[in-house]
C-alpha positions in Angstrom: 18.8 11.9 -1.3 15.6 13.1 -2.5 14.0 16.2 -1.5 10.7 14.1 -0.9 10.9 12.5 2.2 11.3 8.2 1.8 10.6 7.6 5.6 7.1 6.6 5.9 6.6 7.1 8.6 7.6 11.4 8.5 4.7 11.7 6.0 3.0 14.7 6.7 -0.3 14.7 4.5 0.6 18.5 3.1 -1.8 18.9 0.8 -4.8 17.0 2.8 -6.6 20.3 2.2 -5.6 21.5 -1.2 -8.9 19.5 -2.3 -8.9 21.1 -6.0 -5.3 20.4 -6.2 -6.1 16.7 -4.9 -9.6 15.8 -7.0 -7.2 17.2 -9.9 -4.8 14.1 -9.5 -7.7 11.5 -8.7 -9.3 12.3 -11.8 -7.7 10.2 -14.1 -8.9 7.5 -12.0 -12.1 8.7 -11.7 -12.3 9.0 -15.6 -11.8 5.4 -15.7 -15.5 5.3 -14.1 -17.0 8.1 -15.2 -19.9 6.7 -16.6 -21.1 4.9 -13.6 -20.3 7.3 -12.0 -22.8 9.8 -13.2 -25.3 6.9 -13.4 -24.8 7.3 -9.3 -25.1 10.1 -8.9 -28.3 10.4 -11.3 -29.8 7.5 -9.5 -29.2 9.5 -6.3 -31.6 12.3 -6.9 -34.8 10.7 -7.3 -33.2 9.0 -3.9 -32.8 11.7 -1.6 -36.1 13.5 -3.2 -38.1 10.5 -2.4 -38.4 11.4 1.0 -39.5 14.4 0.6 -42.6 13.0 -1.3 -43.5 10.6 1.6 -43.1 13.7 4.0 -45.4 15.8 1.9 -48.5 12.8 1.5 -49.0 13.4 5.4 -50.3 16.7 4.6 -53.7 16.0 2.4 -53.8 12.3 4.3 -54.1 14.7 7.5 -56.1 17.0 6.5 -58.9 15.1 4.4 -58.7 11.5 5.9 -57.7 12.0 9.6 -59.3 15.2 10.9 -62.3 14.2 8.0 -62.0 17.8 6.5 -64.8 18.7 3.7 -64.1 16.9 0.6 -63.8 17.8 -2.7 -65.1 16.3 -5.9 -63.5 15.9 -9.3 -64.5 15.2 -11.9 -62.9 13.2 -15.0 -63.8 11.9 -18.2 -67.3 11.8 -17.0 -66.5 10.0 -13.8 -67.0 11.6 -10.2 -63.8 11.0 -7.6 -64.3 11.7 -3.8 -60.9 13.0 -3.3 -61.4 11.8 0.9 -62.3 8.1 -0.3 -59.8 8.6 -3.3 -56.8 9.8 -0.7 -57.6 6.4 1.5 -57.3 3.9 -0.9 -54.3 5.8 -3.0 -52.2 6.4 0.0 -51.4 3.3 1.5 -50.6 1.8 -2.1 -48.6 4.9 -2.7 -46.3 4.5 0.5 -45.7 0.8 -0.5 -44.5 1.7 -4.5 -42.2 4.1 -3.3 -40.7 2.3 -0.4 -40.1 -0.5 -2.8 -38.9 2.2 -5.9 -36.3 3.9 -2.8 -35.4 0.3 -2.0 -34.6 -0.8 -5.5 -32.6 2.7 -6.2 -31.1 2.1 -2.8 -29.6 -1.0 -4.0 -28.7 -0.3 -7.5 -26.7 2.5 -5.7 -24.7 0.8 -3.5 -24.0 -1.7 -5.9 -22.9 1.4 -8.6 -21.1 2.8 -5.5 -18.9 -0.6 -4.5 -18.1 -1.4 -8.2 -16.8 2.1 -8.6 -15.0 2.4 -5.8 -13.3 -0.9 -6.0 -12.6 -0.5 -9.8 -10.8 3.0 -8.6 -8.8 1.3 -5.5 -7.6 -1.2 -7.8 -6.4 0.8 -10.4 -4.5 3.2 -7.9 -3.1 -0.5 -6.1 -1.6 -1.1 -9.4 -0.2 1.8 -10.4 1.1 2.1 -6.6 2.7 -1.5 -7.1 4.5 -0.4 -10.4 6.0 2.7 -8.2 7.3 0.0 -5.4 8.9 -2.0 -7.6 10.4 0.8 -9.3 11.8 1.8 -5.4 15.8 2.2 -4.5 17.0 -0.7 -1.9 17.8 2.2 0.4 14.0 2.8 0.5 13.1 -1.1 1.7 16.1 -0.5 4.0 14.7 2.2 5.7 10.6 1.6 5.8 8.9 -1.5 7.4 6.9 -4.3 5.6 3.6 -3.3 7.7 4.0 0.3 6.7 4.5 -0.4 3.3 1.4 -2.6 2.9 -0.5 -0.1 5.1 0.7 2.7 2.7 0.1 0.9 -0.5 -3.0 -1.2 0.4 -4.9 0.7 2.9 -5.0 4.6 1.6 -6.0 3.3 -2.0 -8.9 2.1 -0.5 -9.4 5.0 1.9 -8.6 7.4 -0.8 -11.3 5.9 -3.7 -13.7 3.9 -2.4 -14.5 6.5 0.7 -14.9 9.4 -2.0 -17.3 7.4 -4.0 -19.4 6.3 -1.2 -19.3 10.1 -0.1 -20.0 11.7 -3.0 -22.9 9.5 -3.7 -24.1 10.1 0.4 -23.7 13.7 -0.2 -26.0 13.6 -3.4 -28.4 11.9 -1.3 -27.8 14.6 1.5 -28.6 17.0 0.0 -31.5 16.4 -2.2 -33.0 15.1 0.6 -32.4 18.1 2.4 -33.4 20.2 -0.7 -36.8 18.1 -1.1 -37.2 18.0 2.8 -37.0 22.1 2.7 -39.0 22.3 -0.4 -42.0 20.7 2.2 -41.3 23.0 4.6 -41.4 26.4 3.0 -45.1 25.2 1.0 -46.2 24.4 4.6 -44.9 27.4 6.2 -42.2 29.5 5.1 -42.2 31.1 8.4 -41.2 28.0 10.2 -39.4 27.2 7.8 -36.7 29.7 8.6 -36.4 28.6 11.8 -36.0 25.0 11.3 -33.5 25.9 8.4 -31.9 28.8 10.4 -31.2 26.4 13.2 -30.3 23.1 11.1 -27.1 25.4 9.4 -26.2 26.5 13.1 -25.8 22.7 14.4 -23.5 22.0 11.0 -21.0 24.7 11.9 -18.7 22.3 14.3 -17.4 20.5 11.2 -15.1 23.3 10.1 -13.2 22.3 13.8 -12.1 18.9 13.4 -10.4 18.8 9.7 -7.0 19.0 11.5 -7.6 16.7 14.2 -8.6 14.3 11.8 -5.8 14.8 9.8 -3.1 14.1 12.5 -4.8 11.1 14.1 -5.3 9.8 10.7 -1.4 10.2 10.3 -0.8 8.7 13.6 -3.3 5.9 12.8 -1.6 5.0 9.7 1.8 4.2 11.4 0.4 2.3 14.4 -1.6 0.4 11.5 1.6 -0.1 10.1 3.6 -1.0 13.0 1.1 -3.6 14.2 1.6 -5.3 10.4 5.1 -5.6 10.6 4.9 -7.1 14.2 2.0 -9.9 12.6 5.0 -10.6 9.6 7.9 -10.7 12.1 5.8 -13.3 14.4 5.1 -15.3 11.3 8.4 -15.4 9.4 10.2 -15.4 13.0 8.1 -17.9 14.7 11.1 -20.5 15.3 12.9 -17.9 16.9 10.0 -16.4 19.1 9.4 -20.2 20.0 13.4 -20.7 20.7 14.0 -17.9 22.9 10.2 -18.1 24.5 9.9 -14.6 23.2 5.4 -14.7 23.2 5.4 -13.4 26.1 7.5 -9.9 24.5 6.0 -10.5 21.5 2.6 -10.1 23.2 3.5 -7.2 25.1 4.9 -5.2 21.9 1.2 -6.3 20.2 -0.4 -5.1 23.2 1.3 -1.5 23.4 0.4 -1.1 19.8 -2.9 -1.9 20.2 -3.4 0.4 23.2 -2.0 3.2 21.3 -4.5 2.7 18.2 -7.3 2.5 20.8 -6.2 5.7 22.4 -5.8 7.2 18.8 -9.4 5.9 17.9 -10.9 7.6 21.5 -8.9 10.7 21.1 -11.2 11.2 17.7 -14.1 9.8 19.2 -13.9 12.6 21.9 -13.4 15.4 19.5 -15.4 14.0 16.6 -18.2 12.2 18.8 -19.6 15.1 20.5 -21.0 16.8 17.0 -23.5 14.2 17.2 -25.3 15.0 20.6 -24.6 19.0 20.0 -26.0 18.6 16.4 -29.1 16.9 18.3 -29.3 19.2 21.0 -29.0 22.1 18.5 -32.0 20.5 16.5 -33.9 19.9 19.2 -34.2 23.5 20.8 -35.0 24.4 17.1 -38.3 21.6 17.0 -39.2 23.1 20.3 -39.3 26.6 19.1 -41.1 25.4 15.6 -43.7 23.3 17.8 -44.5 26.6 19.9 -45.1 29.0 17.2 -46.7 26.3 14.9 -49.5 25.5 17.9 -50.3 30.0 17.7 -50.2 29.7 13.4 -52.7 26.5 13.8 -54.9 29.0 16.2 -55.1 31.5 13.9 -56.1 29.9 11.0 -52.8 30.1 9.1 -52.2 26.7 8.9 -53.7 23.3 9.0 -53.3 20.3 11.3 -52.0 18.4 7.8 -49.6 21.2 7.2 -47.8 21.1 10.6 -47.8 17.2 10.2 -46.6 17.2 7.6 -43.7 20.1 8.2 -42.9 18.2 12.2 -42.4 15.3 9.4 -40.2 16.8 7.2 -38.3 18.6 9.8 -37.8 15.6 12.0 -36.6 13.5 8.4 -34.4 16.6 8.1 -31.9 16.2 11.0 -30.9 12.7 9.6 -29.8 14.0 6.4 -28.2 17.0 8.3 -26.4 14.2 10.3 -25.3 11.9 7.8 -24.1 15.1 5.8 -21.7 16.4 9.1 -20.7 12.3 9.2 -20.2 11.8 5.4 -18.0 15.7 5.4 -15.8 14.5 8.4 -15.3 11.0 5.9 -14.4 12.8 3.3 -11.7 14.8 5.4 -10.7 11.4 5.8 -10.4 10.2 2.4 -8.4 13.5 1.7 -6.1 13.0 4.2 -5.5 9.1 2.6 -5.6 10.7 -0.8 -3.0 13.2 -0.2 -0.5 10.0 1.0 -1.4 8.2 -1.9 -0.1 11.1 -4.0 3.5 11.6 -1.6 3.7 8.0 -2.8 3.3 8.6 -6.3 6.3 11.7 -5.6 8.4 9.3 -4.5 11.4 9.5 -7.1 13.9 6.7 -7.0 17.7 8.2 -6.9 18.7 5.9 -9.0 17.9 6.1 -12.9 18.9 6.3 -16.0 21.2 9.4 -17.8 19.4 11.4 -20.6 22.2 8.9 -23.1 22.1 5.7 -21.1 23.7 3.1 -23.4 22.9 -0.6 -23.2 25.2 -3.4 -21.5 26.7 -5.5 -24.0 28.7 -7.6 -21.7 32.4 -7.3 -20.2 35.4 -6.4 -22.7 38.2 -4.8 -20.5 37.0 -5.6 -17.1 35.1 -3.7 -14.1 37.1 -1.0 -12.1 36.5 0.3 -8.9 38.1 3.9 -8.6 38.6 5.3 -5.3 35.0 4.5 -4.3 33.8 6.2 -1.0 29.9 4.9 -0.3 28.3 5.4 3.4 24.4 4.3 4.4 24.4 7.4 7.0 25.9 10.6 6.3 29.0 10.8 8.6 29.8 7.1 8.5 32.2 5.6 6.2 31.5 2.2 4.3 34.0 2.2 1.3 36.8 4.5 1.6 38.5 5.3 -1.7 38.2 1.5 -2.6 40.2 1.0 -5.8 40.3 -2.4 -7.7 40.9 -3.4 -11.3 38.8 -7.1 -12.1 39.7 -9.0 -15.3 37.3 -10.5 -17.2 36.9 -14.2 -16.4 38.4 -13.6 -13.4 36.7 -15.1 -10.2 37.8 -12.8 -7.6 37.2 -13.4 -4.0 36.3 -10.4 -1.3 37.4 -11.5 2.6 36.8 -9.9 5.6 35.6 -9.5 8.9 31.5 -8.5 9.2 30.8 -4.7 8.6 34.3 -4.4 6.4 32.4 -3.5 3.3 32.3 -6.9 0.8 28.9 -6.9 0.2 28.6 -2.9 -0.4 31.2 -3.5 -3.2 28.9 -5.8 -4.9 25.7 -4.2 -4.4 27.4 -1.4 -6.4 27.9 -3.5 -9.1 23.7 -3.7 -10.0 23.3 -0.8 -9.5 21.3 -1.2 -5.5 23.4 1.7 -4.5 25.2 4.4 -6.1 28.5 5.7 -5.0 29.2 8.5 -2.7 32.6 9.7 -4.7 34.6 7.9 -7.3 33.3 5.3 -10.0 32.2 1.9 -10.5 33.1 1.3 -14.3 33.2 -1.5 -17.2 34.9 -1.6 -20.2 36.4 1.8 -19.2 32.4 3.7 -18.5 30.4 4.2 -15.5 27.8 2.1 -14.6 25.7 5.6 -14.6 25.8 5.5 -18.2 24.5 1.9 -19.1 20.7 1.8 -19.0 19.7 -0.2 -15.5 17.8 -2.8 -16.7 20.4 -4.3 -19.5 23.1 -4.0 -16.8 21.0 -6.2 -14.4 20.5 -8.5 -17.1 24.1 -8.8 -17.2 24.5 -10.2 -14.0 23.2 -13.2 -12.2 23.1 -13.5 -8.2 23.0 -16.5 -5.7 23.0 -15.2 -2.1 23.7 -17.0 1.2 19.2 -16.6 1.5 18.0 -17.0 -1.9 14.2 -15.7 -1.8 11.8 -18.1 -3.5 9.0 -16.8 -4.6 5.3 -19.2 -4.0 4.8 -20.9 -6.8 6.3 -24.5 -8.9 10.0 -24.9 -8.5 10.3 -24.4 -12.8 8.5 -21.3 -12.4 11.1 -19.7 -9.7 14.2 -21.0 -12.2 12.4 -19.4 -15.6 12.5 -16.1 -13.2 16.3 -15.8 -14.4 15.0 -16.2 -18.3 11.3 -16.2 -19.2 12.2 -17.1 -22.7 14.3 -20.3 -21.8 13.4 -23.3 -23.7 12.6 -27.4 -22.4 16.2 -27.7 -23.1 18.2 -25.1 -21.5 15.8 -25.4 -18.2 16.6 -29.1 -18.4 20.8 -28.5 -18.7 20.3 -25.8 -16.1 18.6 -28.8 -13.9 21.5 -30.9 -14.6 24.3 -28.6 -14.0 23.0 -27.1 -10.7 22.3 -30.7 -9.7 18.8 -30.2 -9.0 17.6 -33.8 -10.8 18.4 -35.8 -8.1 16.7 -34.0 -5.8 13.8 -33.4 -8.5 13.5 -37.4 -9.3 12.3 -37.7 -5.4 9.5 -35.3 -6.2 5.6 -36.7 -7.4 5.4 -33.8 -9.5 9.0 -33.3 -10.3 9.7 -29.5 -11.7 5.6 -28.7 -11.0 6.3 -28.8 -7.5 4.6 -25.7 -5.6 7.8 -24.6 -3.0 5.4 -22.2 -1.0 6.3 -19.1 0.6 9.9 -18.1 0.6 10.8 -21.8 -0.6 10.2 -23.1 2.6 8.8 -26.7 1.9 12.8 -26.8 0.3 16.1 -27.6 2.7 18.6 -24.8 2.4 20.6 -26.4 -0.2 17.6 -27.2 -2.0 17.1 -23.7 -2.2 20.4 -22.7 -2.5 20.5 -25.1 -5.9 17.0 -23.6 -7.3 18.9 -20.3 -7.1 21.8 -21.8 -9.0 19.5 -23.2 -11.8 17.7 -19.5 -12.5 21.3 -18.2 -12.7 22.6 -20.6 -15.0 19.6 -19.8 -18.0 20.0 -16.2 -17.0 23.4 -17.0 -18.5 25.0 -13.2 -17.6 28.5 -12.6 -18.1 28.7 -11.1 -14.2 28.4 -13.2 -11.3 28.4 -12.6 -7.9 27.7 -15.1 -4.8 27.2 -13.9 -1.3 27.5 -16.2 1.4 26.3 -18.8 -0.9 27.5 -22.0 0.5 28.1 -20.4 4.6 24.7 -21.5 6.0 24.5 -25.3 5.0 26.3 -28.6 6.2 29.1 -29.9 5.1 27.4 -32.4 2.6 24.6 -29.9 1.0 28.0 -27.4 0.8 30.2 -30.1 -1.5 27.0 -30.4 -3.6 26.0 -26.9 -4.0 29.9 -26.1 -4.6 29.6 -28.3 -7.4 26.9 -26.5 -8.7 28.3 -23.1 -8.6 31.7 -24.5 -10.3 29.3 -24.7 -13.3 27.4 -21.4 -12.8 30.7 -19.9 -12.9 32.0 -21.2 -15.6 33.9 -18.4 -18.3 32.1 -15.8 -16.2 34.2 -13.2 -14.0 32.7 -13.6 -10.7 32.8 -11.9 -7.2 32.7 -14.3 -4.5 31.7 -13.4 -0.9 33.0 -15.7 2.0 33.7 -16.2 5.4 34.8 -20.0 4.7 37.8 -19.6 3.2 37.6 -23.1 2.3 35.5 -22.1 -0.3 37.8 -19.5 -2.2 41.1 -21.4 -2.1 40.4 -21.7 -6.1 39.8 -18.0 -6.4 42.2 -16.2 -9.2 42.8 -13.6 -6.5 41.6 -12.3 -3.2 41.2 -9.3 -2.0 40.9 -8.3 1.8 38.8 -5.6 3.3 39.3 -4.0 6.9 36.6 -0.9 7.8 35.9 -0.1 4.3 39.3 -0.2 2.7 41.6 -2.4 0.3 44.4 -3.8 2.5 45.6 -6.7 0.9 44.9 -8.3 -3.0 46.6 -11.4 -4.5 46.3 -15.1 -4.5 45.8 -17.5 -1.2 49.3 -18.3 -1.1 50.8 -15.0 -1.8 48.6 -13.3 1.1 49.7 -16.1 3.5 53.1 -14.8 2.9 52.7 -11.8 4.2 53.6 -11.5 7.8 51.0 -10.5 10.2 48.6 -10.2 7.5 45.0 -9.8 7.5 44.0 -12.9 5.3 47.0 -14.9 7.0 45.2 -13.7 10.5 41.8 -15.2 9.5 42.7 -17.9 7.7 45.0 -19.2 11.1 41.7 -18.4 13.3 39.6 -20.6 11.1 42.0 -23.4 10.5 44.3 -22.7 13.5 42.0 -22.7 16.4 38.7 -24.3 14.3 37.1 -20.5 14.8 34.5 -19.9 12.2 35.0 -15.9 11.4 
């Protein structure tokens, strides 16, 4: 297995604070909107320095309209302006053009700031959703549905559109802090230091919660994801929940999970929430002391009743910036934290793959051989042990057994969903290592006992086996699986949308859809699992039909409990915990005294025992 770890839910964030190392990897994504980008960022600047302008108009409006201070008199171009009368017309008019100027930047950048950030989520959701598909079985074994969407959906957006929204509310920050300071020092540069001074002391808890956040972010993430899977289990579940009156547990598993994400969310609130009220009470004792010695430099002369306006102004617009900047750091800890998961699941490396010399599948010239095949799910326990078996090709070849004995790990070798542990799978004499995945899987077509239809028309879900198939193979397809009487009953015929998972369709509706994509797949390998165990007798005898065509000049695994079903198999060979006990035809294993096959076929046609 893989040195990078495939449980979700054991991700660890390890490089949440390697933030070089992380903006290194998001900026091919960020490329992709550079240029809008630096627009926001541009567009952010006059932004945060508008405030300080507004901040700084209190100062002459103070001084030469309020406390009527001896004007001045300019003139220009021959004309004579009373700055006092000048200031009291200008100012109010001046207010108004840049609240509307802050409020049409404003806009323009959160607009810049959504389109970037979604255009950045989506091109890390696709990129994520080529890695999934690209995923071993064993991975969809061992990780839940809701933690896969949580993984692959929410971080994306955590990861992109958080950073852009930060980095354009840290512009904003900070040249609004930088304007804001600007004021200050030309009113005083002696209060100045203290307002400063004590503004940099209320922003020093934000160093103390990047850990905290990155755990309960972590924890967050796989209650997130627990409470997903529970909503798909209730939904695809439902007539069981409903069967066995399971709302009541169902409810009670929701509830737990939902008490556990609101003690996550407090736990965060109580180590991240009291930065606010410190920050304030920081800021505060600072205003006080700023007020105190401002009232002594007003007494002396060294500064106006305009100036100190204006700075109390400034310094009071100050705290918010130096609030939204603590907020908008702890964020971006945030987004880190969801970046560095987004890149463990671009680490993940799929086990299986092709060899440096991969050759391609041509189709089935000597036959497959299984050679002493040893294959387990868990280390320490034993699926296949040293399964040997020689298939011819053409041959339909049926594998019995009772549950857990191993048949359907023998065929999920054949694809490649697993590799073996020890021994080899090969055809035509090489290992199925050495053919290049996809033309293998091409080479073999699958109907299972639940085939998965995907939402869309019913010709749609059969040109999945051959995109290329033309009018006339999908229409011999139809016939042979025996879909056109079924079809005939249909308004819309072929067109007809199946829904999710097929479920508008009986089983052996289904079942014959499945048939109908693996007959224009046309591969030279089939193999059916269960295909025929869940459905009544009459949808059975017409499915059966079906798959006697499917299987036509094709060698062919076939996966039963009914042995009904495999009477007509050219052998059948009989698995007991993992290994190869008996092989040969119906009648030659019914021979055999106190045989396995002769054991199961007398339960199911002795006593009427299904096994």
């Amino acid at each position: 297995m893989s040195n990078i770890i495939l449980k979700l839910k054991e991700t660890n964030s390890k490089d949440a604070f390697r933030y070089g190392h992380l903006l290194k990897r998001m900026f091919p994504y960020i490329k992709k909107v550079i240029g809008r980008t630096i627009l926001l960022i541009l567009l952010a600047i006059p932004l945060g320095l508008l405030d300080g302008v507004i901040a700084f108009s209190l100062r002459p409006y103070m001084d030469y309209v309020v406390n009527g201070n001896e004007t001045q008199v300019f003139e220009f171009s021959g004309y004579k302006i009373q700055l006092q009368s000048f200031l009291i017309k200008f100012i109010p008019f001046a207010i108004v053009f840049f609240a509307l100027l802050q409020g049409v930047l404003r806009y323009i950048c959160n607009y810049l700031t959504e389109w970037t950030g979604n255009k950045m989520s989506n091109a890390l959701k696709l990129d994520l959703f080529k890695k999934l598909t690209t995923m071993d079985t064993i991975f969809y074994d061992i990780n839940s549905s809701g933690l896969v969407l949580s993984r692959f959906l929410t971080d994306p957006d955590q990861a992109s559109k958080n950073l852009i929204t930060t980095i354009k509310t840290f512009i904003l920050s900070i040249f609004e802090l930088i304007a804001l300071v600007i004021v200050l020092l030309v009113n005083s540069w002696k209060l100045a230091l203290i307002g400063v001074g004590v503004m940099a002391i209320a922003m020093t808890p934000i160093a103390l919660i990047r850990k905290k956040i990155k755990s309960v972010s972590n924890a967050t993430m796989v209650v997130g994801g627990d409470m997903t899977t529970n909503f798909n289990e209730t939904f695809a579940g439902n007539k069981i929940i409903t069967a066995y009156n399971l709302q009541d547990h169902q409810n009670k598993k929701f509830n737990n999970q939902i008490n556990t994400q609101f003690s996550l969310a407090m736990a965060l609130t109580k180590r991240v929430g009291w930065m606010s009220p410190i920050m304030y009470f920081i800021c505060s004792i600072g205003i006080a002391i700023v007020m105190n010695y401002g009232n002594s430099l007003i007494m002396s002369g060294e500064m106006t009743a305009g100036a100190f306006a204006s700075f109390i102004t400034s310094l009071l617009l100050l705290y918010k910036p130096t609030k939204s900047l603590g907020i908008t750091l702890t964020i971006l800890q945030n987004s880190f934290v969801a970046m560095a998961r987004v890149f463990e699941l671009f680490d993940l490396m799929p086990e299986i793959k092709n060899s440096d010399k991969a050759i391609a599948f041509k189709g089935i010239g000597s036959g497959i051989d299984f050679d002493n095949v040893c294959f387990e799910y868990e280390e320490g326990c034993p699926v296949l042990k040293n399964f040997s078996l020689t298939v011819k090709p053409n041959e339909t070849i049926a594998l019995v057994g009772n549950s857990g004995g191993g048949k359907s790990t023998v065929v999920n070798l054949i694809p490649r969903f697993y590799d073996v542990l020890s021994g080899s799978v090969k055809i035509n004499g090489i290992d199925l290592r050495n053919y290049e995945i996809e033309s293998l899987r091409n080479g073999i077509s699958f109907v299972f006992q639940d085939n998965y239809l995907f939402t869309g028309s019913i010709k749609e879900n059969i040109l999945m086996g051959n995109a290329n198939a033309s009018e006339e193979e999908i229409a011999e397809a139809i016939k042979l699986s025996h879909l056109d009487e079924f079809l005939d009953t249909l308004p819309e015929g072929i067109d007809t949308i199946v829904g999710e998972r097929g479920a508008s369709l009986s089983g052996g509706q289904r079942q014959r859809v499945a048939i109908a994509r693996a007959i224009v797949k046309n591969a030279p390998i089939v193999i059916l699992d269960e295909a025929t165990s869940a459905l009544d007798n009459e949808s059975e005898a017409i499915v059966q039909k079906a798959l006697d065509n499917l299987i036509q000049n094709k060698t062919v695994f076939v996966i039963a409990h009914r042995l009904s079903t495999i009477q007509n198999a050219d052998r059948i060979a009989v698995l007991h915990e993992g290994e190869l006990v008996e092989l040969g035809t119906s009648e030659e294993l019914m021979a055999i005294e106190s045989g396995k096959y002769k054991h199961l076929y007398e339960m199911q046609f002795g006593s009427g025992v299904s096994v």
